[in-house]
N, C-alpha and C positions, 0 to 999 in steps of 0.2 A: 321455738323456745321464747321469742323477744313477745307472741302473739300471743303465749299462756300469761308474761308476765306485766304486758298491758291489760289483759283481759284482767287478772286478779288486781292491777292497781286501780282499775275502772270502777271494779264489780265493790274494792273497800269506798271508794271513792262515794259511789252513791250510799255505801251501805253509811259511812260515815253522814251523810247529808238526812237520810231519814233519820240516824238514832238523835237530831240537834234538832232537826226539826218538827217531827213529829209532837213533844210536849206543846208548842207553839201552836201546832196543828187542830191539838186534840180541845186545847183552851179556848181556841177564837168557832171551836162549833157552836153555834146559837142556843140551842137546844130550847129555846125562847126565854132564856134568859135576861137578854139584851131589850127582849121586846120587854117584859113586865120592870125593868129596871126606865126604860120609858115612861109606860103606862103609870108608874109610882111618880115620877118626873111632872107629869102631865097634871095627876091630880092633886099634889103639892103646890106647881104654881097656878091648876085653878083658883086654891084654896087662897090665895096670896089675892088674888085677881076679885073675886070674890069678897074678901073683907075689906080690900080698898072701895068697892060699891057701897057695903052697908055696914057703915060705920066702924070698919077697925073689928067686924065679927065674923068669927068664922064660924061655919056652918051649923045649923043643928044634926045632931049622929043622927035622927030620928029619919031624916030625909036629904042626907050630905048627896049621894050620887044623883037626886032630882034636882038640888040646889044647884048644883056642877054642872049639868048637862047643858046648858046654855055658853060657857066655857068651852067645852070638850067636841075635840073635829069624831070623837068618836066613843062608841061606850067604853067604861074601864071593866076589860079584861083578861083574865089570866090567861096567856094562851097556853097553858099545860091543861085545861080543862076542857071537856067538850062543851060543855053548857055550863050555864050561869057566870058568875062575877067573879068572886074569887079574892076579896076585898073588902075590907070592912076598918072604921073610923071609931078612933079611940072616945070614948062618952066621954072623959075628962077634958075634953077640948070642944063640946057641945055650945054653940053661940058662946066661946070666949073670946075675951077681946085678941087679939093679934100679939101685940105688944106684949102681955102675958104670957100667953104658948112662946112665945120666944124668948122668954127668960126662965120658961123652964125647962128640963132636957127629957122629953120622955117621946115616944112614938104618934104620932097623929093616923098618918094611912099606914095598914100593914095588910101583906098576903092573909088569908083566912080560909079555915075547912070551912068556915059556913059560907055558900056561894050564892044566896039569895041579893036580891038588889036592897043599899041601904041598909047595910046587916053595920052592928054595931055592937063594942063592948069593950072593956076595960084593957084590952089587947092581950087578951087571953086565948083566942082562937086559933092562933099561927099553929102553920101546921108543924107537926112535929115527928120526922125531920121534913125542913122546908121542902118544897117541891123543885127546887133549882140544886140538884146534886148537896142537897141539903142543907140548901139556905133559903131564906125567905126575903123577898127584900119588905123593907120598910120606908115612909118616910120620916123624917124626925123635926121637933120644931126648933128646937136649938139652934140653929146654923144662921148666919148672915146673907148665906146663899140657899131662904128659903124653899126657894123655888127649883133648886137643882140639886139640890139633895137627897138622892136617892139611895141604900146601902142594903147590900146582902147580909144577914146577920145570922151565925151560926147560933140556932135555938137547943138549949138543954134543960131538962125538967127531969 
């Protein structure tokens, strides 16, 4: 009797530890989340790196991931894709000054269905729903912490 009623305090025991644990569990899986929340990290503060070279400018959209590549330990992208980039640069921040994009509040780099290299556009592309349990990250130029601002944002159209 004392060996059925350890067995069932054991058996609540762990069942108690999975049902607290498991959400914990289920959130820190990568699913490459982590990685493209990076890769967003990475070409934000290229971009920072970048405008400090050439006068307080940041990139032209026309050829922002060519511009970067000198910057970058690695190409940017998406790792939910098999090929291509997965990434594309807001054209309202095409060679502006620095100082500017930062006093205004709108997206710079964001995830994109269009996965060519160099893909650019008014930030219209994100996918919809994001590819990261549906979210997309972005980076944004508002922040004081240019360079490490990276954010998942829930897209609806």
């Amino acid at each position: 009797m004392l060996k059925l009623i350890l067995w069932g305090v054991g058996v609540s025991l762990v069942a108690g530890a999975v049902a607290v644990l498991y959400p914990r569990w289920r959130d820190m899986r990568d699913d490459g989340r982590s990685a493209c929340l990076q890769t967003i990290r990475r070409a934000s503060a290229a971009c920072l790196l970048y405008s400090q070279d050439h006068d307080d400018r940041l990139p032209m959209a026309e050829n922002w991931m060519d511009a970067l590549k000198p910057l970058l330990d690695e190409p940017l992208r998406c790792s939910k894709l098999k090929s291509g980039y997965g990434y594309a640069y807001n054209d309202q921040y095409s060679s502006a000054a620095l100082s500017s994009a930062r006093s205004a509040t709108g997206i710079l780099i964001f995830e994109s269905v269009k996965i060519g290299r160099n893909e650019h556009d008014a930030a219209e592309s994100m996918p919809v729903p994001g590819r990261h349990r549906g979210r997309s990250f972005v980076a944004y130029t508002d922040s004081e912490d240019f360079a490490g601002r990276g954010w998942a944002m829930k897209i609806k159209r």
